[in-house]
C-alpha positions as CSV (number, residue, x, y, z in Angstrom):
1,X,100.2,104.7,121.3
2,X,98.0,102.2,123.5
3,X,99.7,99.3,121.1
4,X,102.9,100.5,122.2
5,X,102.1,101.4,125.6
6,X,100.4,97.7,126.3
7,X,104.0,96.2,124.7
8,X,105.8,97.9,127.9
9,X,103.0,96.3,130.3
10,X,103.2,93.0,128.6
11,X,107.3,93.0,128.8
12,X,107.6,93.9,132.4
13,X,105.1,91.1,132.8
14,X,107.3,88.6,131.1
15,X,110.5,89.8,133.3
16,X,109.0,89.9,136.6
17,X,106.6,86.5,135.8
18,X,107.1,84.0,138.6
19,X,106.3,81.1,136.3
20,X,106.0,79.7,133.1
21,X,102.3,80.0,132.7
22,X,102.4,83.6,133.9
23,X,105.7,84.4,131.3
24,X,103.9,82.8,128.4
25,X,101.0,84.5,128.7
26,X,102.7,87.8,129.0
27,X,104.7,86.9,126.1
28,X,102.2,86.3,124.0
29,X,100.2,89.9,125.0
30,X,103.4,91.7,123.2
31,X,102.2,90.6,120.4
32,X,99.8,93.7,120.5
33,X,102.8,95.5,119.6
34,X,101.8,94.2,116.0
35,X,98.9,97.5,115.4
36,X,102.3,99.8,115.2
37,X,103.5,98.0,112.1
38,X,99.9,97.8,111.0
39,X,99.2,101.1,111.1
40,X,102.9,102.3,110.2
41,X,102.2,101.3,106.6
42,X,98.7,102.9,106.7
43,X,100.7,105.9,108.1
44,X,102.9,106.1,105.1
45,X,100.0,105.6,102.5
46,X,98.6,108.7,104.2
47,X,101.5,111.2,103.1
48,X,102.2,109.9,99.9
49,X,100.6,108.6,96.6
50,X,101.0,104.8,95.6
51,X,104.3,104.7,94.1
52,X,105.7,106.7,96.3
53,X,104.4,105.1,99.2
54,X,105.7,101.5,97.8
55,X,108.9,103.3,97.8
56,X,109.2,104.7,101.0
57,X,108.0,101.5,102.6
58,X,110.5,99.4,100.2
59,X,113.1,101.7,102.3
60,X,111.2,100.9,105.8
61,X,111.5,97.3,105.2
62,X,115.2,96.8,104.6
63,X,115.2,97.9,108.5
64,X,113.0,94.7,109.1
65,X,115.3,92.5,106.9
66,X,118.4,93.8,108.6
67,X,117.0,93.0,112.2
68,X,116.3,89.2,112.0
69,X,120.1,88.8,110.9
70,X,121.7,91.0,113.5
71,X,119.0,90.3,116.3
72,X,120.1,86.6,117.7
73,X,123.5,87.8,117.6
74,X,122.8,90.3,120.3
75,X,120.2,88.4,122.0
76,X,122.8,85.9,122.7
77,X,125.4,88.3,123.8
78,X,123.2,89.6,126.1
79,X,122.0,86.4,127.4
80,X,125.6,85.0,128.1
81,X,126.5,88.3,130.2
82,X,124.0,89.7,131.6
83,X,121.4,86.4,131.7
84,X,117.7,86.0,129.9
85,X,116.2,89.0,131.3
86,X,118.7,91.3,129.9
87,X,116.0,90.7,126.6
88,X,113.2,91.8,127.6
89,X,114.9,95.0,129.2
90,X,116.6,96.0,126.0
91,X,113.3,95.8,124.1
92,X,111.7,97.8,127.1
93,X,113.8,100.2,126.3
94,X,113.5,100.0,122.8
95,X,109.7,100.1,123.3
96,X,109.9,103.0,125.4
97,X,111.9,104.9,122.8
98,X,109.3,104.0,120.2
99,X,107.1,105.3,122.5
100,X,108.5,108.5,122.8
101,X,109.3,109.2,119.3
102,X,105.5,108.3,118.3
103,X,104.3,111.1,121.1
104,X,106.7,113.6,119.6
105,X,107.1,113.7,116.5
106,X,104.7,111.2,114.8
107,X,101.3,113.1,114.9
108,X,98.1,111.9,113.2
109,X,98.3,111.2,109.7
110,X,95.0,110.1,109.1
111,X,92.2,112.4,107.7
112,X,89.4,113.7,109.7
113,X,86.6,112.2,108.4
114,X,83.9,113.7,110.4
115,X,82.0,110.5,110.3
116,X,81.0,108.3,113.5
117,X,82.7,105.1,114.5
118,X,79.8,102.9,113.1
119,X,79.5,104.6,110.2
120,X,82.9,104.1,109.7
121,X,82.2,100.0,110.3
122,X,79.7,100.6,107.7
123,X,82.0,101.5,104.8
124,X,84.1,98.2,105.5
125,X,81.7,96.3,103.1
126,X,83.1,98.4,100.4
127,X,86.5,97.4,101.2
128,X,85.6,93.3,101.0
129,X,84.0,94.0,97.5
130,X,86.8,95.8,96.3
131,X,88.0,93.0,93.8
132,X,91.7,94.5,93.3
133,X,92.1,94.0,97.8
134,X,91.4,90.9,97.6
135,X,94.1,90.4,94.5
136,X,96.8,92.5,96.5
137,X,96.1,91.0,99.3
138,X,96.6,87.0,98.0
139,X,99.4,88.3,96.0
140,X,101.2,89.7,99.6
141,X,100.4,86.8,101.4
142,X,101.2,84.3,98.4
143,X,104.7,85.9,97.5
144,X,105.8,85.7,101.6
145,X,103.9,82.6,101.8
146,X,107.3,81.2,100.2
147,X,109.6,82.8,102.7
148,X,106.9,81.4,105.8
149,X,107.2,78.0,104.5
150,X,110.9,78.3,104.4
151,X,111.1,79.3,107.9
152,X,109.0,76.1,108.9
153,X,111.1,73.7,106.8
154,X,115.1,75.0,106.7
155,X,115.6,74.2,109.5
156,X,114.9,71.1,109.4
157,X,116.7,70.6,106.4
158,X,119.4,72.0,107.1
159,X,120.0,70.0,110.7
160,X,118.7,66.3,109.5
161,X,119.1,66.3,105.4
162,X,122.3,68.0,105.2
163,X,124.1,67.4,108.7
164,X,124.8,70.8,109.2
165,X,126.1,72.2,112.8
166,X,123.8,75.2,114.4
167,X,126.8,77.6,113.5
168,X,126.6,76.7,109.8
169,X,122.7,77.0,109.7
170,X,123.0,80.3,111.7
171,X,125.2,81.4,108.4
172,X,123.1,79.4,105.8
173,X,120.0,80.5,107.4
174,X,120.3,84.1,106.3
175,X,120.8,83.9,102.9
176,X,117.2,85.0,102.1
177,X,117.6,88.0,104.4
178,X,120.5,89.3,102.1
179,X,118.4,89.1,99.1
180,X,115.7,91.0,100.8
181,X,117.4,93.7,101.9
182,X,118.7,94.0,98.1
183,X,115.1,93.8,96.9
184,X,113.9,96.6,99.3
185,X,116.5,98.7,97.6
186,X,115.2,97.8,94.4
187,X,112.1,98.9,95.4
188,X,113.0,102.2,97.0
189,X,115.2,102.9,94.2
190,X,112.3,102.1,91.2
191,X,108.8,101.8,92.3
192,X,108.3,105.4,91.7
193,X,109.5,104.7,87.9
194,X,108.5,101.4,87.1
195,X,105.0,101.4,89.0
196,X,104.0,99.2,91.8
197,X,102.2,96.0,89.4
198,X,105.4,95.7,87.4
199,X,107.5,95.6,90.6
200,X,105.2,93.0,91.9
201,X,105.0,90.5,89.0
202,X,108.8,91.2,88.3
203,X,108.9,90.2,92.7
204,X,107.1,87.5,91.9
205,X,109.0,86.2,89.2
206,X,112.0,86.3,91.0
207,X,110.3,84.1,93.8
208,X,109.5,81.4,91.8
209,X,112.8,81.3,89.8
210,X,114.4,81.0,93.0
211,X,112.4,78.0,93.9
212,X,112.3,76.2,90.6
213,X,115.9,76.4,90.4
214,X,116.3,74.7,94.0
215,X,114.2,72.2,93.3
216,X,115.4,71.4,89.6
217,X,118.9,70.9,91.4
218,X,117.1,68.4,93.9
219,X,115.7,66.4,90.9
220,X,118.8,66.4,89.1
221,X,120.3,64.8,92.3
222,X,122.6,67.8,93.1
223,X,120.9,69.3,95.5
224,X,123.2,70.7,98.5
225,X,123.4,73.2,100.9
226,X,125.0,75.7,98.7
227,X,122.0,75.4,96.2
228,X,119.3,75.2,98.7
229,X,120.4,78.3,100.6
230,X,121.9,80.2,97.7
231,X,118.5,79.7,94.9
232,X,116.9,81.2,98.6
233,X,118.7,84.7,98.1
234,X,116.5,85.2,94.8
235,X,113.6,84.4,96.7
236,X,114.0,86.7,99.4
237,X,114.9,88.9,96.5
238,X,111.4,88.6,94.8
239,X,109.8,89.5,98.6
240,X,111.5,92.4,98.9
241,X,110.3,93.2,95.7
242,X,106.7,92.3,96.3
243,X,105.8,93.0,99.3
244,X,106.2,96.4,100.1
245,X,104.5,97.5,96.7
246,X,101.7,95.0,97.2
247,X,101.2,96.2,100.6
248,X,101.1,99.6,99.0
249,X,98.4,99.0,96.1
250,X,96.6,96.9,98.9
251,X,96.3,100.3,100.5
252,X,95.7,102.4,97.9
253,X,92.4,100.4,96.7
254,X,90.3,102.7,99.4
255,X,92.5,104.8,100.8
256,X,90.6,106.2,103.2
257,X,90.4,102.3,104.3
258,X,94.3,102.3,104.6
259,X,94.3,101.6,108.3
260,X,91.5,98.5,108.0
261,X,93.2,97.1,104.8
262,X,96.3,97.1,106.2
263,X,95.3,95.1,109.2
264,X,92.9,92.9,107.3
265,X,95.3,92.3,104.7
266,X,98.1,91.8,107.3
267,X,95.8,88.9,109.1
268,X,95.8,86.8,105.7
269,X,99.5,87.2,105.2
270,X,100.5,86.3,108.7
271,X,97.4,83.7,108.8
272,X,98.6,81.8,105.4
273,X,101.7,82.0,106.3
274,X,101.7,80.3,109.9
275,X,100.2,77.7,108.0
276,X,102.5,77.4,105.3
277,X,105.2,77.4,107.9
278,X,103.3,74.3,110.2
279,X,102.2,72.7,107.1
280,X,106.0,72.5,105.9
281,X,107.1,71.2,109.4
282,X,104.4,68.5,109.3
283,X,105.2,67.1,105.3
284,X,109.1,66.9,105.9
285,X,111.1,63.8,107.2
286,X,114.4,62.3,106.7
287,X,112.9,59.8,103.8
288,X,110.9,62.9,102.2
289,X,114.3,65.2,102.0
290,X,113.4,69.0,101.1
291,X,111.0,68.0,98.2
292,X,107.7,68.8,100.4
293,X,108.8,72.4,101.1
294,X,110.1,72.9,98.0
295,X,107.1,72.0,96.1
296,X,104.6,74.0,98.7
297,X,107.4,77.2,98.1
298,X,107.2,76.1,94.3
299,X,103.2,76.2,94.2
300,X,102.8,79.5,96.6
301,X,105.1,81.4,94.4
302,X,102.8,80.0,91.4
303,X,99.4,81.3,92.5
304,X,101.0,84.8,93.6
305,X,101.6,85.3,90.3
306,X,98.0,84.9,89.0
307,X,96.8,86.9,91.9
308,X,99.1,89.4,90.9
309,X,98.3,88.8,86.6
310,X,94.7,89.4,87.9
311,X,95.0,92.6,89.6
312,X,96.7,94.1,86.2
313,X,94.0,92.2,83.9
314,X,91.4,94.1,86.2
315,X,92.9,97.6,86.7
316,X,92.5,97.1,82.5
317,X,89.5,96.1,82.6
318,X,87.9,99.3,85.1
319,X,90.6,102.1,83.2
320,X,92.6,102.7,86.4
């Protein structure tokens, strides 16, 4: 509720700013907004077990795959009519509906524990030695780690290697979305069957057959746009996939944790990724082509799946 509530503050700051200093600094205080989705998924793990909790939040997430493809549509609709401002209002609104619906219908999902605040800070330690976290948590920020560096890089290759106008891109751009949004289904559709480790590892799989393949078409000296962005559906594929039942067996470790492992773990996704993302930006140039991105995708998609080999080989290993 504060989260949310600090959003609206922070957005009426960014329309009524009087400069650029004041706007930025406004913008970037919406990012509180971030400890909904945190505790959203900690919210979920709370009223159901693990598979069902991957599944439920494989189902949540095809909203968030959906919105980056329809979002700049309207955002530039809305800035042609009605000018910039016109934004910020809608997601005031939005906000304020969020808002509302949390108040009203949400309710606390968390169990009482009856313990103190710093005794709660002093189970964290458990959480940090909790080998399997750690292993969910490198595989979630390894498997999107992939889709971050993308984000840094397509562009780029898209505008200077392959000459493509901004409407192309626009449409190019998206192709990772639309596998997504398919692997979310997946996952709402299966996790409950197939468990949450094989729906990672199969994710993960699909990541890195998505990048191998672009690539091997960039060796071969056929790379193009169609390959670039169309070996990019399978990797969005593999995240949708991945992430919503690794975020789930990241929360399901210490479940009475849910609400600290799903910010902790959400600081090393979003962390490794902004640097994938910069690191990508930096490595390409016109002489390099996409080779540095796709060898940074290639190697993320790699390591998340040993992280995610580990986790299994332990759950083995302790009988869970």
């Amino acid at each position: 509720m504060w989260g949310i509530g600090l959003f609206l503050v922070a957005t009426l700051g960014c329309i009524f700013a009087p400069s650029i200093e004041v706007f930025l600094f406004f913008r970037m205080c919406q990012a509180v907004v971030a400890v909904a989705m945190v505790l959203s998924r900690a919210a979920v793990r709370d009223m159901f077990p693990q598979d069902q909790a991957a599944s439920m939040i494989g189902y949540v997430t095809m909203g968030m795959a959906v919105v980056p493809m329809i979002g700049p549509a309207i955002g530039g609709a809305l800035d042609e009519v009605f000018g910039w401002t016109a934004n910020f209002w809608m997601l005031f609104v939005l906000g304020g509906l969020t808002f509302w619906l949390a108040w009203s219908d949400l309710g606390e999902t968390a169990r009482t524990s009856g313990k103190t605040l710093v005794e709660q800070f002093r189970e964290y330690p458990e959480l940090l030695r909790a080998p399997r976290f750690w292993g969910y948590s490198l595989t979630l920020a390894l498997a999107s780690g992939a889709f971050f560096a993308y984000l840094g890089g397509a562009p780029f290759v898209g505008s200077v290697i392959f000459g493509m106008d901004p409407a192309q891109l626009g449409l190019y751009f998206g192709a990772p979305a639309v596998g997504y949004f398919v692997g979310n289904f997946v996952t709402g559709r299966y996790a409950v069957r197939v468990g949450v480790n094989k729906m990672i590892f199969w994710g993960c799989w699909f990541n890195f057959a998505g990048v191998a393949l672009s690539l091997t078409m960039f060796l071969l000296g056929v790379g193009s746009p169609f390959t670039f962005f169309g070996f990019m559906t399978l990797v969005g594929m593999g995240n949708g996939m991945s992430i919503p039942n690794a975020t789930a067996g990241m929360l399901s470790v210490r479940p009475h944790l849910a609400g600290t492992a799903s910010g902790l773990g959400g600081a090393i996704t979003l962390g490794g990724g902004a640097t994938l993302s910069a690191l990508a930006g930096f490595l390409l140039t016109p002489e390099t082509g996409a080779f540095p991105l796709l060898w940074i995708m290639l190697i993320t998609a790699v390591l998340g799946l040993v992280a995610i080999r580990y986790v299994i080989f332990r759950e083995k290993q302790i009988g869970v």
